[in-house]
C-alpha positions in Angstrom: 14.3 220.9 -37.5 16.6 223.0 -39.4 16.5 223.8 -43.0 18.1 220.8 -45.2 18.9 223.7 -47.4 22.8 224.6 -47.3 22.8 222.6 -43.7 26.5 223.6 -42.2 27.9 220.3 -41.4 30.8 222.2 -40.2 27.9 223.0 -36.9 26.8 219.6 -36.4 25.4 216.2 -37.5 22.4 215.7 -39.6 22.1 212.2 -37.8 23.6 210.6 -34.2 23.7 207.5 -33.6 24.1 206.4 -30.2 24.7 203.2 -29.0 22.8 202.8 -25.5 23.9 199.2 -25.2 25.9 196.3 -26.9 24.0 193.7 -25.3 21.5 191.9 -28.2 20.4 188.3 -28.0 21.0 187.7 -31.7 24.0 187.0 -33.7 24.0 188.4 -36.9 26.2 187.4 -38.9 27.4 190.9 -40.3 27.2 192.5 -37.0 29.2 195.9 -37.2 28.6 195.7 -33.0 29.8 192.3 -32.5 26.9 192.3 -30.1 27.0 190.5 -27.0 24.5 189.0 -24.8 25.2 191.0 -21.7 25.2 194.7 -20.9 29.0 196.0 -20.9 30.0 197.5 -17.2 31.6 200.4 -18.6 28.7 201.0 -20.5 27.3 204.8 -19.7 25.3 204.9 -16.6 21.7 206.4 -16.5 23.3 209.6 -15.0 25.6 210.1 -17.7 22.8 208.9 -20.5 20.6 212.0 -19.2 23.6 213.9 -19.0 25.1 213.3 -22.8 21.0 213.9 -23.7 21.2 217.4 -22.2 24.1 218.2 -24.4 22.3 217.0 -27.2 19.3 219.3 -26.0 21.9 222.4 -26.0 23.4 221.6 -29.6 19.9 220.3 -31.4 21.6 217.9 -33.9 18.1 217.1 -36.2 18.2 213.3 -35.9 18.8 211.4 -32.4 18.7 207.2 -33.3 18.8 205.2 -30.9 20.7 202.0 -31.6 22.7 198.8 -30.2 23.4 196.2 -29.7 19.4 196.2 -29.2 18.2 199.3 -27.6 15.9 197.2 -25.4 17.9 195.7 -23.7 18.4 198.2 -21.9 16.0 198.9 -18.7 15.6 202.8 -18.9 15.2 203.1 -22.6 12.1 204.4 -22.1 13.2 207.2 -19.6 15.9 208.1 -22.5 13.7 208.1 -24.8 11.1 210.1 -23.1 14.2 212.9 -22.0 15.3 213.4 -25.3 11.9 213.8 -26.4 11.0 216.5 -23.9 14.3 218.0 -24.8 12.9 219.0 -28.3 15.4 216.1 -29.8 13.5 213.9 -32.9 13.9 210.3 -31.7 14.5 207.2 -33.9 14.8 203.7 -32.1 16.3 200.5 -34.2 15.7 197.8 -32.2 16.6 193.6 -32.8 14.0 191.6 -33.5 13.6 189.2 -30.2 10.7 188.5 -28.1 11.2 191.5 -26.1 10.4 193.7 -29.2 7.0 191.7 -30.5 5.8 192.4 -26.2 6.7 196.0 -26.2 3.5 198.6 -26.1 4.5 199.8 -29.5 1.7 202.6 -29.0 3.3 203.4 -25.6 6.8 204.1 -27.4 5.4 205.9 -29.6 3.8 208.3 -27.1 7.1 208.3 -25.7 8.3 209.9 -28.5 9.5 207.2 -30.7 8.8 209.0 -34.4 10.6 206.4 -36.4 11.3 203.1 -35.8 13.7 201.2 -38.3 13.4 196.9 -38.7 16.3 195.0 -40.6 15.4 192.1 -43.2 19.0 191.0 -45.0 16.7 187.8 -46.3 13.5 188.1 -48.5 12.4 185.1 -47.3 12.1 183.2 -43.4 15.0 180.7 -44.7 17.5 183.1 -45.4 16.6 186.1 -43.1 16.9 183.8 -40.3 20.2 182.3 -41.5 21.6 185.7 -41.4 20.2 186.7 -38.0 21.6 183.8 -36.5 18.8 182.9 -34.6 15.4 180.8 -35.9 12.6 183.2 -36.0 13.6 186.9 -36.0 11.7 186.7 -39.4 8.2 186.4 -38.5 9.2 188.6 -35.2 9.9 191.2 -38.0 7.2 191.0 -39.6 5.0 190.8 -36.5 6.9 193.9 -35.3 6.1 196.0 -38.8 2.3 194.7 -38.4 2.3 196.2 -34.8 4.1 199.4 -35.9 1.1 200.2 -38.6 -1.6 199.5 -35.7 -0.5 202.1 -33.8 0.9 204.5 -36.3 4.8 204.3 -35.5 6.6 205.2 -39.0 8.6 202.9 -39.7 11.9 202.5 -41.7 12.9 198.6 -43.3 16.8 198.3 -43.5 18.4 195.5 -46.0 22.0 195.1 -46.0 22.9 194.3 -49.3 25.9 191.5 -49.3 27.5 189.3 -52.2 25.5 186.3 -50.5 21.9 187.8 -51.0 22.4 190.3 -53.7 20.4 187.9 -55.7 17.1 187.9 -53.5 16.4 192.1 -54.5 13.5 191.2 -56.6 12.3 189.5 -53.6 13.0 191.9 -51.4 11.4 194.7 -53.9 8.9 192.7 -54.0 8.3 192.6 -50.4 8.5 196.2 -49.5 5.5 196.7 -51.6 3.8 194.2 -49.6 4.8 195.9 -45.9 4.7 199.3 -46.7 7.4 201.1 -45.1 7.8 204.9 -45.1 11.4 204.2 -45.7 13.0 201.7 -47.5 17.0 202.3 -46.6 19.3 199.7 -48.3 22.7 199.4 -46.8 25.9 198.1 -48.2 28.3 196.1 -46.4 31.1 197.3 -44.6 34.0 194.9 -43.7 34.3 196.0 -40.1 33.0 193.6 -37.1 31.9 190.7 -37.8 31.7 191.1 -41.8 34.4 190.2 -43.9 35.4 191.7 -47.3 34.6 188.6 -49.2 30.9 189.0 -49.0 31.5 192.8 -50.7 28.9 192.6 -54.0 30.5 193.3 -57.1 30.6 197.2 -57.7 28.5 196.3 -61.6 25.8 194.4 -59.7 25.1 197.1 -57.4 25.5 199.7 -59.9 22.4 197.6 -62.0 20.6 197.4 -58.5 21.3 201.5 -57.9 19.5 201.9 -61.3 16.3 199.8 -60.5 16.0 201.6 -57.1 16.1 204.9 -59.0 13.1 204.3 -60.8 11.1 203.5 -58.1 12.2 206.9 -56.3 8.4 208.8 -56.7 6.9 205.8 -57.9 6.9 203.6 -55.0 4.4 203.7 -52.0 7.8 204.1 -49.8 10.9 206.4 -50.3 13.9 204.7 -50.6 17.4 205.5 -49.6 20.8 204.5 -48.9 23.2 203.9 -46.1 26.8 204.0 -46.5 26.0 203.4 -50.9 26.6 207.4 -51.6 26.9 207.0 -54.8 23.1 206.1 -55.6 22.6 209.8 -55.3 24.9 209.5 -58.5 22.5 207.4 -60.0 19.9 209.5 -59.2 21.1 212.7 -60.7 22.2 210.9 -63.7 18.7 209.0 -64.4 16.3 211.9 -63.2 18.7 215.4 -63.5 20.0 217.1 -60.9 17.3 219.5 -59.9 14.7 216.7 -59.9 17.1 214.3 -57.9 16.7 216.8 -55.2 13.2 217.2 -54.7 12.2 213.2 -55.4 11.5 211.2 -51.7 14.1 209.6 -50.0 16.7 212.5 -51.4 15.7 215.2 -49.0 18.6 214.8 -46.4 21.2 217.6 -46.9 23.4 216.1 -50.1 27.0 215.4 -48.8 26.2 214.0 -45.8 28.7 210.9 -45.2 30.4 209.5 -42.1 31.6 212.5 -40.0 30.3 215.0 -42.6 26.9 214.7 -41.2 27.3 211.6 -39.3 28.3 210.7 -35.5 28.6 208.0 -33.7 28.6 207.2 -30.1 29.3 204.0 -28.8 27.9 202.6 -25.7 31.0 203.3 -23.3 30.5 206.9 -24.6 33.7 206.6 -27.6 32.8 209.0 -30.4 33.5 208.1 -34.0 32.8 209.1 -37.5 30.3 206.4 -37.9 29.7 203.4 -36.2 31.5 201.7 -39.6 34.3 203.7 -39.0 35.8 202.7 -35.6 38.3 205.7 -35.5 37.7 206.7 -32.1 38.1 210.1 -32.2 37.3 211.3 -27.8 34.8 210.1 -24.9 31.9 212.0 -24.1 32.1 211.1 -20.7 35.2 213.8 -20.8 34.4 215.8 -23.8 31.1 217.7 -25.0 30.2 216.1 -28.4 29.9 219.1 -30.4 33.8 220.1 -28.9 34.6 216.5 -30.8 32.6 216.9 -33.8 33.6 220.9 -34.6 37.4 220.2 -33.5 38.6 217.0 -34.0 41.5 216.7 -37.1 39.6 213.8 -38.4 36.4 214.8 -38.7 37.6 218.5 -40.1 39.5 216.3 -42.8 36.3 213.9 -43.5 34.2 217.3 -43.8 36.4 218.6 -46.8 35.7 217.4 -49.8 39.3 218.1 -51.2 41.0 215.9 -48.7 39.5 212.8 -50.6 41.6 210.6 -52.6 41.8 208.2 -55.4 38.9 208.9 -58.0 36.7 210.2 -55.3 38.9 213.1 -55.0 38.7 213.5 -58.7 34.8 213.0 -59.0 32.6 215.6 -60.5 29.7 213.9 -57.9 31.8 214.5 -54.8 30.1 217.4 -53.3 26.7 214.8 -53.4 28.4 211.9 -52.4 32.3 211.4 -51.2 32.1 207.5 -51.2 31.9 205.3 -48.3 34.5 206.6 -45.7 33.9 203.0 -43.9 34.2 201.3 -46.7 37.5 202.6 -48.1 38.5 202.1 -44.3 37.5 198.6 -44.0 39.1 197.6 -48.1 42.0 199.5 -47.9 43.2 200.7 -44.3 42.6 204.5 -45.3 39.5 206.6 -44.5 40.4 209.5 -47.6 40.8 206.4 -50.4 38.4 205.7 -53.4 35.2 203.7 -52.8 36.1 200.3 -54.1 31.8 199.9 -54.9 31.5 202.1 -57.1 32.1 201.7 -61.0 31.6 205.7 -62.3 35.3 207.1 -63.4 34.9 210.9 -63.3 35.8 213.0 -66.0 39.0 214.0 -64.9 39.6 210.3 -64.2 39.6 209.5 -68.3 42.6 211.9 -68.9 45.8 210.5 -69.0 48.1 210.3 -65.6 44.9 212.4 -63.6 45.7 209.4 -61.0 48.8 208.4 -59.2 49.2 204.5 -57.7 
């Protein structure tokens, strides 16, 4: 893996996410997906899956995740997973919790290749994890599926999207990552896109309260924690524990700066490449493009790579080398990728002089 040290995101992504599949037998009720039950026929075939993992193998982006829909469902994920691994590519797998995950030979995926696999719980509790899901027991397959992951030593990541509906259970869920014993806590705030709406968007002073509490447990917690698509917790970070520290604490070793298409791509299940799967700015195919011609080239993700392009307070903000705001979110809120994060509360310096911002 290369150095997270002065990474060029102008090369290539930190992270890709490729969707193998959109089929999933759950419903969630956030779903950026909008999962459906069957495989897509357009989807990409197993000759061009080995051929977009060869690319991959020429370019060495550090992080491969494998995502969906639910990765599962598809019938050679264990073949991808295996090429990609013999490619010299670090695998992650984020899979639904369904039957077919609590059967799987979690030891055989992990001699597959498999080094992290990454669970969702969006409710600290079987009531309201399953309400979310959309589908009665995904809870106790979760927690099943973190009990086989330890058996076998799998490393394995909890994600919690944060919404305005269970903002109120993070104690619980605090409480509960202590108990399961993740390597990775990641805690993900909404983006209106798919199947979630804007109205369930916390309020930008709860979350900046919530931001705080997760600071603390940063070096103190038997897990590191991190965020996806809440930038400006590394805000938080620096501000609570200093700069220098901030940078050598768990959970804040990924290149700073890295946001969706600085750092980010995603690639959709019929091959459509995006900023981030929360951004659905479809920017080329790989089934006609090489991803890294995409990623280098394309006007959009140049313009999400410069930091000076950003708008709004973001493009004022003192913090925006470290952070830059959600692109998604400011997508999903207000139509334009380059506008302000509408969940975060800081006003930069050059914010609190007079006319630094124009309507």
């Amino acid at each position: 893996m290369p150095s997270m040290d002065n990474y060029d995101f102008d090369d290539r992504p930190f992270l890709v996410f490729w969707e193998i599949t959109r089929a999933c037998a759950l419903a969630c009720s956030h779903c950026r997906a909008e999962a459906q039950s069957q495989r897509h026929p357009e989807e990409l075939d197993h000759g061009q899956a080995l051929n977009l993992i060869s690319q991959f193998a020429e370019w060495k982006p550090p992080m491969l995740i494998l995502t969906g829909g639910d990765p599962l469902m598809r019938r050679d994920v264990m073949e991808l997973i295996r090429s990609a691994t013999d490619s010299g590519l670090h695998v992650g797998l984020s899979p639904a919790a369904t039957n077919r995950l609590v059967q799987a030979d979690f030891g055989e995926l992990k001699v597959a290749g498999v080094k992290r696999m990454s669970l969702s719980l969006d409710g600290a509790t079987r009531e309201t994890h399953d309400s979310f899901r959309g589908v009665q027991g995904t809870f106790e397959r979760t927690i099943e599926a973190v009990r086989k992951a330890h058996e076998v030593g799998l490393s394995l990541q909890i994600n919690t999207t944060l919404t305005r509906s269970n903002l109120h259970e993070y104690e619980d869920f605090k409480k509960l990552m202590f108990e399961l014993k993740p390597a990775m806590w990641s805690v993900f705030l909404l983006i209106p896109t798919g199947r979630a709406g804007v109205d369930e968007l916390p309020d930008a002073e709860d979350l900046e309260r919530v931001f705080e509490d997760m600071s603390d447990l940063i070096g103190n917690a038997p897990f590191a924690v991190k965020t996806t698509e809440g930038h400006h917790f590394r805000r938080v970070v620096m501000q609570r524990k200093g700069a220098k520290e901030a940078k050598k604490r768990p959970g804040m070793k990924s290149p700073l700066g890295i946001r969706d298409g600085r750092g980010v791509m995603f690639i959709s299940h019929t091959g459509e490449v995006s900023p981030s799967g929360f951004l659905p700015m479809v920017c080329g195919n790989v089934k006609e493009t090489h991803p890294a011609e995409i990623y280098r080239h394309h006007p959009l993700f140049v313009s999400l790579r410069d930091n000076n392009a950003l708008g709004g307070k973001c493009g004022l903000c003192e913090f925006r080398t470290v952070c830059g705001g959600s692109r998604s979110r400011a997508y999903g809120v207000y139509g334009d990728p380059f506008a302000e994060d509408p969940s975060c509360v800081y006003i930069p310096k050059k914010a609190q002089q007079p006319n630094t911002i124009t309507p």
